[in-house]
C-alpha positions as CSV (number, residue, x, y, z in Angstrom):
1,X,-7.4,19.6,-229.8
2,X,-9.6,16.9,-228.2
3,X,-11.5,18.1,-225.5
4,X,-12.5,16.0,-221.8
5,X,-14.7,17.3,-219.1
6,X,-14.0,15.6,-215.5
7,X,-17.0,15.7,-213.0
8,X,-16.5,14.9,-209.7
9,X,-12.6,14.7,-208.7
10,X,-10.9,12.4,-205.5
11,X,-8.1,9.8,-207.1
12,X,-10.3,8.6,-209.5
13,X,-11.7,11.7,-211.0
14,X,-8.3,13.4,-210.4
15,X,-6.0,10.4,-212.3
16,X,-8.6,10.3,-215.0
17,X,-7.6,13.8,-215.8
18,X,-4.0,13.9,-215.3
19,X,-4.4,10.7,-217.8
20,X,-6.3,12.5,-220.2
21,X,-3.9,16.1,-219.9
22,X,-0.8,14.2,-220.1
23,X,-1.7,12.5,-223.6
24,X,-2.2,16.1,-225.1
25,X,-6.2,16.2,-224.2
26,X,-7.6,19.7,-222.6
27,X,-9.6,19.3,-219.7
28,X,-12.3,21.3,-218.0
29,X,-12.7,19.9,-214.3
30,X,-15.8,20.3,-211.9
31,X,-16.1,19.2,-208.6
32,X,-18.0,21.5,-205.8
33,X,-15.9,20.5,-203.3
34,X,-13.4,23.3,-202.4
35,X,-10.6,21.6,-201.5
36,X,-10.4,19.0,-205.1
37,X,-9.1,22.0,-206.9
38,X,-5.8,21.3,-204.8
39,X,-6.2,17.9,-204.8
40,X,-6.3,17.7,-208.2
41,X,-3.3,19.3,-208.3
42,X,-1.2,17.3,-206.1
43,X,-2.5,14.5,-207.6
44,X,-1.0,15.9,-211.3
45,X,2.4,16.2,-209.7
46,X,2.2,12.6,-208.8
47,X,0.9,11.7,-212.5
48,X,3.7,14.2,-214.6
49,X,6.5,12.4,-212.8
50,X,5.1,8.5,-213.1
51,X,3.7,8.0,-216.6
52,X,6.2,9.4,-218.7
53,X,8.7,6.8,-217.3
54,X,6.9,4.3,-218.4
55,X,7.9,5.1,-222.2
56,X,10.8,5.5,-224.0
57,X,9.7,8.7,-226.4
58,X,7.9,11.8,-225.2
59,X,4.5,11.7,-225.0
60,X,2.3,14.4,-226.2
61,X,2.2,18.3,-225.5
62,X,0.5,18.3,-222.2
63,X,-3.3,19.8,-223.0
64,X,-4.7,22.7,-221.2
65,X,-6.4,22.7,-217.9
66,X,-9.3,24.8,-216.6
67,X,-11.5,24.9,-213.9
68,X,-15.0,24.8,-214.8
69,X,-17.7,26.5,-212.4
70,X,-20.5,24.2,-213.1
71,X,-21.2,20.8,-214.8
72,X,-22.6,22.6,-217.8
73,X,-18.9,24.5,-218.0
74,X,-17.3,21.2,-217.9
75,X,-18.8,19.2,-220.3
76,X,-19.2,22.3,-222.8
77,X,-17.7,21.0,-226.2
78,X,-16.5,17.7,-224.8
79,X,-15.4,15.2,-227.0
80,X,-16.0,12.7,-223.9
81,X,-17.3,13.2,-220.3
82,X,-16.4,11.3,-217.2
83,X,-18.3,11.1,-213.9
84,X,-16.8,10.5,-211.4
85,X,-18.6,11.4,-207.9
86,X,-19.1,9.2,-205.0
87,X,-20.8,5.8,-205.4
88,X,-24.5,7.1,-204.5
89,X,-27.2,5.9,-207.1
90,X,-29.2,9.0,-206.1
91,X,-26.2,11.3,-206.5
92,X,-25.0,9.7,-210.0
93,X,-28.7,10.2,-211.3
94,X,-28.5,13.9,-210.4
95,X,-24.9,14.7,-211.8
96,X,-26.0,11.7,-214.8
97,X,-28.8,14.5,-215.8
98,X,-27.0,17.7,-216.0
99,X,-24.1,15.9,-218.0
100,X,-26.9,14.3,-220.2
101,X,-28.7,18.1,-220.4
102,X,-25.6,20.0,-221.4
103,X,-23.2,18.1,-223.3
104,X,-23.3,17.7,-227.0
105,X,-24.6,15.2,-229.1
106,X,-22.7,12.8,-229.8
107,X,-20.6,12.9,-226.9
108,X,-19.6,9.7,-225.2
109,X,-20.5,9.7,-221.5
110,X,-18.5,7.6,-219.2
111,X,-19.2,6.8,-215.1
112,X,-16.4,5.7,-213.2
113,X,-18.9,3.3,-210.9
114,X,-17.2,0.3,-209.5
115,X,-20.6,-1.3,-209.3
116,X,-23.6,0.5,-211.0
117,X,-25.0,-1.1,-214.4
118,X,-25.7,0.7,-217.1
119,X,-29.1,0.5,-216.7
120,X,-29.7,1.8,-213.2
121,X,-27.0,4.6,-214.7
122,X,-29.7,5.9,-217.4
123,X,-32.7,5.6,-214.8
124,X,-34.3,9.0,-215.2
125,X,-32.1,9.7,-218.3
126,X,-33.9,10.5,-221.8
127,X,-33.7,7.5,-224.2
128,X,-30.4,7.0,-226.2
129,X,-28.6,9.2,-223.5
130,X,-24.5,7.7,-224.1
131,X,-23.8,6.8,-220.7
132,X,-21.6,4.1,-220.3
133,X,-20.0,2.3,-217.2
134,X,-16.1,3.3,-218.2
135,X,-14.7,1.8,-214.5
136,X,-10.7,2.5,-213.9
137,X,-8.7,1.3,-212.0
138,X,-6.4,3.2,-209.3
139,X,-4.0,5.3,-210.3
140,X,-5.8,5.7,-213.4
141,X,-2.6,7.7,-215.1
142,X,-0.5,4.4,-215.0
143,X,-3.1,1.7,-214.9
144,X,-4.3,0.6,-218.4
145,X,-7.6,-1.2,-218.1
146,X,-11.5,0.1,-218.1
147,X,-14.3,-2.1,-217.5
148,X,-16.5,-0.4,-220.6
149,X,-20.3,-2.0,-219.9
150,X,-23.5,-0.6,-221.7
151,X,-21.6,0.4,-224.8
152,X,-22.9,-0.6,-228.4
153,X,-22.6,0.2,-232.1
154,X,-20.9,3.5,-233.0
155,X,-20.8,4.2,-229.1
156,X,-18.5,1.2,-227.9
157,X,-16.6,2.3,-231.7
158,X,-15.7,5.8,-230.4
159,X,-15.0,4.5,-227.0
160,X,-12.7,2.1,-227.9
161,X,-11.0,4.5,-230.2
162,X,-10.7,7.4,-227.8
163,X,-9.3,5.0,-224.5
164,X,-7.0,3.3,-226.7
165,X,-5.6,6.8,-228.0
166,X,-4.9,7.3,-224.3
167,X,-2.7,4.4,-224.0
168,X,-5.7,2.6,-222.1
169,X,-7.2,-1.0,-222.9
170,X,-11.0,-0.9,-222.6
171,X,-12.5,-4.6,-221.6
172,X,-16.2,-4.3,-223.2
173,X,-17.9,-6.5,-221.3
174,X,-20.6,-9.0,-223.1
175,X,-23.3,-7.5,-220.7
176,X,-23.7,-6.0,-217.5
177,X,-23.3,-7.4,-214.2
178,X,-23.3,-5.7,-210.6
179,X,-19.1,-5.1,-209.6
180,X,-18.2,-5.6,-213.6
181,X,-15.7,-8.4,-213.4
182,X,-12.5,-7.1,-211.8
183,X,-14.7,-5.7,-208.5
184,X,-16.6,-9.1,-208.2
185,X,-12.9,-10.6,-208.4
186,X,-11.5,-8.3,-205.4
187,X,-14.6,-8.6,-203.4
188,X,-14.3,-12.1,-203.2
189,X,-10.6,-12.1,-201.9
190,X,-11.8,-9.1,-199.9
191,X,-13.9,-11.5,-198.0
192,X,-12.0,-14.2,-197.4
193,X,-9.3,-11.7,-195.9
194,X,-12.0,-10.4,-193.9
195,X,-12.3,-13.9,-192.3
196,X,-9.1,-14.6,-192.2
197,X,-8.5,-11.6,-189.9
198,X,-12.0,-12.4,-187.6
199,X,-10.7,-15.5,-186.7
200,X,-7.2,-14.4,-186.1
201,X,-5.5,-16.4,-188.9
202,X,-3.2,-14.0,-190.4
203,X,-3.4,-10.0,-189.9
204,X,-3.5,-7.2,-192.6
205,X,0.3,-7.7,-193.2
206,X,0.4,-11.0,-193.7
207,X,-2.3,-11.5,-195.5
208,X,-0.4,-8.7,-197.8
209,X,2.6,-10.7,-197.8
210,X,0.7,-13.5,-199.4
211,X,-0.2,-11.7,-202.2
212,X,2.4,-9.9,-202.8
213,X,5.2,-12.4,-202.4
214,X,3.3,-15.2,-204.2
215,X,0.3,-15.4,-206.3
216,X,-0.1,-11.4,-207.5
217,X,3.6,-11.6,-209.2
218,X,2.0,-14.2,-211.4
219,X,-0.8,-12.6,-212.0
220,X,0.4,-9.5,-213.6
221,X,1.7,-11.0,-216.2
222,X,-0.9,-14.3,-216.8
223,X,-3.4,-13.9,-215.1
224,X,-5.8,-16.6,-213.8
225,X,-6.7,-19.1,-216.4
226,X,-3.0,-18.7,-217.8
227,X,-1.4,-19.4,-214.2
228,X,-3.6,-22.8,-213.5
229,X,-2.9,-23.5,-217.4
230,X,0.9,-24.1,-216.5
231,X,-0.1,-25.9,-213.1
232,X,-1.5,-28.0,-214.8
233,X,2.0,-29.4,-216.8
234,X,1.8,-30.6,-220.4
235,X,-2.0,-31.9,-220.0
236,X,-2.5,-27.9,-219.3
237,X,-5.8,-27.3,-218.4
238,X,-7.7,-30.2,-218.2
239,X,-5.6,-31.9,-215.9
240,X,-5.4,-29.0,-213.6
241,X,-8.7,-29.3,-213.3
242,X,-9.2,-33.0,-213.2
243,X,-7.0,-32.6,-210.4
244,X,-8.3,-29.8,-208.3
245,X,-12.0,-29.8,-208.9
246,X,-12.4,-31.9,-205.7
247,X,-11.3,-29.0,-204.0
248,X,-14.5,-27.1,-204.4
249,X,-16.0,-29.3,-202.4
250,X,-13.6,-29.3,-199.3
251,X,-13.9,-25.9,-197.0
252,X,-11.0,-23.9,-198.1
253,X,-13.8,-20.8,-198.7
254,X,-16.1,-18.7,-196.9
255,X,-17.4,-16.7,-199.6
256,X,-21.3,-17.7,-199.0
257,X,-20.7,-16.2,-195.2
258,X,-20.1,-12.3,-194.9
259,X,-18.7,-11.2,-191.7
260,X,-19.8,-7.9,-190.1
261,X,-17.7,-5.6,-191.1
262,X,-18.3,-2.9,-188.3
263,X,-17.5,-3.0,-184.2
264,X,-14.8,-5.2,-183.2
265,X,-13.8,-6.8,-186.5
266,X,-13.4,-3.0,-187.9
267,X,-11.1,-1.8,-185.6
268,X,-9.2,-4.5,-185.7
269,X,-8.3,-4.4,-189.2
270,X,-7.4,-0.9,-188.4
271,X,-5.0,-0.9,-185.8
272,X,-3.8,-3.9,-187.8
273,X,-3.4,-1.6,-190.7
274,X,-2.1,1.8,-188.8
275,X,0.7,-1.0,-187.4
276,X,1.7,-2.2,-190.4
277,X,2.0,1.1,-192.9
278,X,1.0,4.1,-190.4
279,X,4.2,5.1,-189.9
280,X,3.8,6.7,-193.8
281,X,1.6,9.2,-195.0
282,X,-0.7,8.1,-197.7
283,X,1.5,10.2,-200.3
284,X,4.4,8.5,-199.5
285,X,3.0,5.4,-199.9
286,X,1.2,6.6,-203.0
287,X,4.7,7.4,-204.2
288,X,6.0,4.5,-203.2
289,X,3.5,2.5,-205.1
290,X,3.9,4.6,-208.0
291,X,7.9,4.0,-208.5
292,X,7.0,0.3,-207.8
293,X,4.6,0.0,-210.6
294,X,6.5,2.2,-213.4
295,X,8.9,-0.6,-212.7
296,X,6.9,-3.4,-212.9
297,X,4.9,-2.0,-215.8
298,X,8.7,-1.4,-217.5
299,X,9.5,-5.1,-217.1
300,X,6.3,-6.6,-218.0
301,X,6.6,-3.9,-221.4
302,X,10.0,-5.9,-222.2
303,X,8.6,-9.1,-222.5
304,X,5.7,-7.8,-224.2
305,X,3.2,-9.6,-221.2
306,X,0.4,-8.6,-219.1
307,X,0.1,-4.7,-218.9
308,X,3.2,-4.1,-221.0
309,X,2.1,-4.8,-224.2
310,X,-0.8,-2.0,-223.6
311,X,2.4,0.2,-223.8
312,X,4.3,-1.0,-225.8
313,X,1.4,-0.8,-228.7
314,X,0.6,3.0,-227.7
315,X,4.4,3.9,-227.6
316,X,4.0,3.2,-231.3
317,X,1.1,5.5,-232.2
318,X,3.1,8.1,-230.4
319,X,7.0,7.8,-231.5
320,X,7.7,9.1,-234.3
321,X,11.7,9.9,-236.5
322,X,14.3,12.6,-235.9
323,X,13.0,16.2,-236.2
324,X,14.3,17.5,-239.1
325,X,17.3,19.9,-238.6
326,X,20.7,20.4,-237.3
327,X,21.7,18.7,-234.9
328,X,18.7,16.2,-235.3
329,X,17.2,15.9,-231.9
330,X,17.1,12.0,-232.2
331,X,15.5,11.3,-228.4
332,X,13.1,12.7,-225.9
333,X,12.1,10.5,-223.3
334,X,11.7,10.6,-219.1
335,X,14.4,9.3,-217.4
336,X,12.4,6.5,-215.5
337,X,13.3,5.1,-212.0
338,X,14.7,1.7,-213.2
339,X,17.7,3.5,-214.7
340,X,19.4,5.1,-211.6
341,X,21.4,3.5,-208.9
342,X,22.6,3.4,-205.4
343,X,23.9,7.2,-206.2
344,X,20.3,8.0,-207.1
345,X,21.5,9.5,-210.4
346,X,21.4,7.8,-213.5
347,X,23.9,4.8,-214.2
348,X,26.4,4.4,-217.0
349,X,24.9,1.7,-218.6
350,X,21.8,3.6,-219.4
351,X,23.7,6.1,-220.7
352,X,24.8,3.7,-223.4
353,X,21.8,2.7,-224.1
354,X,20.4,6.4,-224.4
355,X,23.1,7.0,-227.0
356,X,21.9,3.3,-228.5
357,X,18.4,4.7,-228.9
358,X,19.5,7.7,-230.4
359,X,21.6,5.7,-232.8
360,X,18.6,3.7,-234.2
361,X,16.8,6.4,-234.6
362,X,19.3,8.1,-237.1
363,X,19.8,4.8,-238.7
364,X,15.8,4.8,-239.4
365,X,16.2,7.9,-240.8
366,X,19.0,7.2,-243.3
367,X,16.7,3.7,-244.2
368,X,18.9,1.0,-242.2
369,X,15.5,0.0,-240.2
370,X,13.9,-3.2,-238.8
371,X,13.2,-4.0,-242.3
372,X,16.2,-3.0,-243.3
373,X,18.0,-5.6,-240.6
374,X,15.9,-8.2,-241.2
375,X,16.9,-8.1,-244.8
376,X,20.2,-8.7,-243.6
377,X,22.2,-5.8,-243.3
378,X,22.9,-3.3,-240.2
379,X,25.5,-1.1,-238.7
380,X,27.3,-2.2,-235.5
381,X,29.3,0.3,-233.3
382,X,32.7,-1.0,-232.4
383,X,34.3,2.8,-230.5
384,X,32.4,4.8,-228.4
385,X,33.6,7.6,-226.2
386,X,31.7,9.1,-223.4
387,X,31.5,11.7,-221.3
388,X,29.2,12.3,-218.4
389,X,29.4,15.4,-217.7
390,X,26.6,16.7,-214.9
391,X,24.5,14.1,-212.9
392,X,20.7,13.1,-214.1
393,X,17.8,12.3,-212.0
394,X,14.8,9.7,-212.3
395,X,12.0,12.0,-213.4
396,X,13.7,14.2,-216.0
397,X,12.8,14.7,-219.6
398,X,16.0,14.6,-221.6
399,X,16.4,14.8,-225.3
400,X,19.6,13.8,-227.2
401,X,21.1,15.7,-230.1
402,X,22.7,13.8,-233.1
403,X,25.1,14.9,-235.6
404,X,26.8,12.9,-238.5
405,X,30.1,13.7,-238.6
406,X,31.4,10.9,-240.6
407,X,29.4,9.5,-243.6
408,X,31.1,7.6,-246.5
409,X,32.0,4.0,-247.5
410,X,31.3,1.6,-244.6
411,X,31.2,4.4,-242.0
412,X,28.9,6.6,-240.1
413,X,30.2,8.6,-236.8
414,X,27.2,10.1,-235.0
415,X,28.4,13.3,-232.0
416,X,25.2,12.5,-229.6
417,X,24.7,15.4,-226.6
418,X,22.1,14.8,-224.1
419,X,20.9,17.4,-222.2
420,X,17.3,18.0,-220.4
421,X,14.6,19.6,-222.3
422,X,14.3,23.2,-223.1
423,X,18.1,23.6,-221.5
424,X,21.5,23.6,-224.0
425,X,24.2,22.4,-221.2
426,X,24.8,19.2,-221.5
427,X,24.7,16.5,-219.4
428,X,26.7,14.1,-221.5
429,X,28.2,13.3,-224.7
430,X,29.0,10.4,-226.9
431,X,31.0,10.2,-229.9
432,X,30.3,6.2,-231.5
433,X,31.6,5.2,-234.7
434,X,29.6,2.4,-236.6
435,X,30.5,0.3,-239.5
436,X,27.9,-1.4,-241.9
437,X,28.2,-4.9,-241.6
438,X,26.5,-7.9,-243.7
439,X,24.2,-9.6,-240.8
440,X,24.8,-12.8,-242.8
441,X,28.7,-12.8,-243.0
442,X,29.4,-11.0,-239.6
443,X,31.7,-8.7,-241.5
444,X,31.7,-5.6,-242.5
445,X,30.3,-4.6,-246.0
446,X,29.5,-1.3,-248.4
447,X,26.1,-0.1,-247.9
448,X,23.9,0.0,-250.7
449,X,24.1,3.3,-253.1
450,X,20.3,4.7,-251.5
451,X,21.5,4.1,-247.6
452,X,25.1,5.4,-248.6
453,X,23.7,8.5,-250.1
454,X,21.6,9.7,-247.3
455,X,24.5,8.5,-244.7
456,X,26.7,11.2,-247.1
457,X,23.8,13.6,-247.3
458,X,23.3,13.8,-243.5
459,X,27.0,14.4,-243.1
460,X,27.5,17.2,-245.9
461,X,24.3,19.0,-243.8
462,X,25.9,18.8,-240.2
463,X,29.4,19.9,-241.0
């Protein structure tokens, strides 16, 4: 079991965590602070309900947690370390040191820093110490990228490997720069808001309208460069340029200007802000932002764009066949928030296509796969009964047992029960009959005599 020691908690020590425990990691966590212990905590329920929705297979066994009494406890046989205190140079150093003292060799050492190189990281530090900037971004347990600065050789090797087999994508950066690039980004539409609210433009919410209604739904899924690409029409980029570089030059920015961010300018951005969203705690919008993303993250998955396809390629280091056995327990998955309606219980559709999954994955396992259909042969189902038998929430880990109950010639009839994880009532059943069919003709056709066996063999088991 791979082993991650967490200094210093808040949201981003506490998501990097629940990130690492919810792929199957064990974690020792330190923070001094009394009250992180709790937070921690509340900040795992949070995590356990979000990121499994945003697959369609279980993830791992959830690793082990403990609470370590010192930094030395914590980073004790760590296969990586992640600091994650506040963002004090003087602080880092200190907590940077003890990491550095106690963990052991070899052990990649990441610091959540939003700004901090590298180098001012390992002031202090003994030569070849393995710190590394590794900078999330919030929540850490459903957002996929890491700024990785200051990593080389078999360093930025393991820490590619390890992120990545936490369903993260690290951006090594060619070298380091004060803010990385993401935080440099932000700051400079954090400063034009600024101005914007100084001389009574727009206010917090509108400023929050423009982003979210417009130009942020384009850039989760291309981007920047991609989005001015298609402004640009056929001529793509060039054009868009040609055509907008004047604009540099006229005063549409105040970036070279900072406002003072403190007296009158401060509390107007927070009345601004306790009118807009005050009404809600911060876990409710937390919660809120949570649901939003799993679905977001879901959609951008299906067309294989932006964030999504970080998923979509971990989902398949992680999925894996039927278990062996009878009945074959042919899915286990989260029941995410897109898939329930105005009743807030799961709709019928995604019932079907539960019962779908599960019937793909029993046709893998007989050999009628991707490969197989792209060779030109498949079953389709043409009769399915179901029953639903007990309501099912967003949030719940199902599973679906399969049985073959029909399995010769051009048939196979798979029983499917779904029914929540570790319980045997069940929620609701299908019965689906599907015939092989010749992907070429449209019609149905024998299988070959290997697929037919197994379809038999399957069936002869489960009686």
């Amino acid at each position: 079991m791979s082993r991650a020691g967490i200094v210093g908690g808040g949201v981003i020590g506490g998501g990097w965590a629940a990130r690492f425990l919810l792929m199957g990691w064990d974690v020792a966590f330190h923070d001094p602070d009394p009250g992180a212990w709790d937070a921690l905590h509340e900040t795992l329920a949070q995590a356990r309900r979000a990121l499994p929705m945003l697959y369609d297979t279980a993830l791992p066994a959830e690793g082990r947690l403990t609470r370590a009494a010192s930094v030395a406890e914590a980073v004790a046989g760590a296969d990586w370390v992640q600091e994650s205190v506040p963002e004090r140079l003087p602080l880092k150093h200190a907590v940077l040191a003890e990491i550095a003292a106690a963990a052991p060799e070899g052990t990649v050492v990441g610091s959540s820093t939003s700004g901090f190189t590298p180098t001012a990281l390992r002031e202090g530090l003994p030569e070849g110490a393995p710190v590394i900037v590794a900078h999330p971004f919030n929540p850490v347990y459903l957002l996929p990228l890491v700024e990785v600065v200051g990593a080389e050789g078999h360093v930025a090797d393991r820490a590619r490997a390890i992120l990545t087999g936490i369903g993260m994508r690290p951006l090594l950066l060619r070298r380091e720069i004060d803010g990385h690039i993401a935080d440099r980004l932000l700051e400079s539409v954090w400063r034009e808001a600024l101005w914007l609210i100084q001389d009574d433009i727009a206010t917090t919410e509108e400023i929050d309208e423009a982003i979210r209604l417009g130009f942020g739904l384009r850039w989760a899924q291309m981007g920047l460069f991609e989005t001015y690409r298609t402004a640009g029409g056929d001529a793509g980029m060039a054009h868009f340029i040609a055509q907008f570089a004047p604009a540099l030059h006229w005063p549409w920015s105040r970036l070279t200007d900072v406002p003072d961010l403190d007296g009158p300018l401060a509390e107007k951005i927070a009345a601004q802000s306790d009118a807009q969203s005050g009404h809600l705690s911060i876990r409710a919008l937390q919660a809120r932002r949570d649901e939003a993303l799993v679905a977001i993250l879901r959609a951008l998955r299906a067309r294989d764009a932006g964030a999504g396809s970080v998923i979509a390629a971990h989902e398949a280091t992680v999925a894996d066949l039927p278990e062996d056995g009878v009945p074959l327990i042919t899915v286990r998955r989260t029941v995410p928030i897109d898939w329930t309606d105005m009743n807030g219980h799961m709709n019928e559709g995604r019932y079907g296509q539960i019962f779908s999954d599960a019937a793909e994955r029993v046709m893998a396992l007989v050999g009628a796969d991707a490969d197989y259909v792209a060779r030109g042969l498949s079953y389709f189902t043409v009769e399915t009964t179901v029953k639903y038998l007990a309501e099912t929430h967003a949030g719940e880990a199902v599973e679906v047992a399969s049985r073959v109950t029909q399995g010769a010639g051009k048939k196979l009839r798979v029983v499917h029960e779904m029914r929540r994880q570790g319980e045997t009532e069940p929620l609701a059943t299908c019965d689906q009959l599907m015939i092989h069919v010749s992907l070429t003709t449209r019609r149905a056709c024998d299988p070959p005599e290997d697929v037919e066996a197994r379809v038999r063999a399957l069936a002869d088991a489960h009686r």
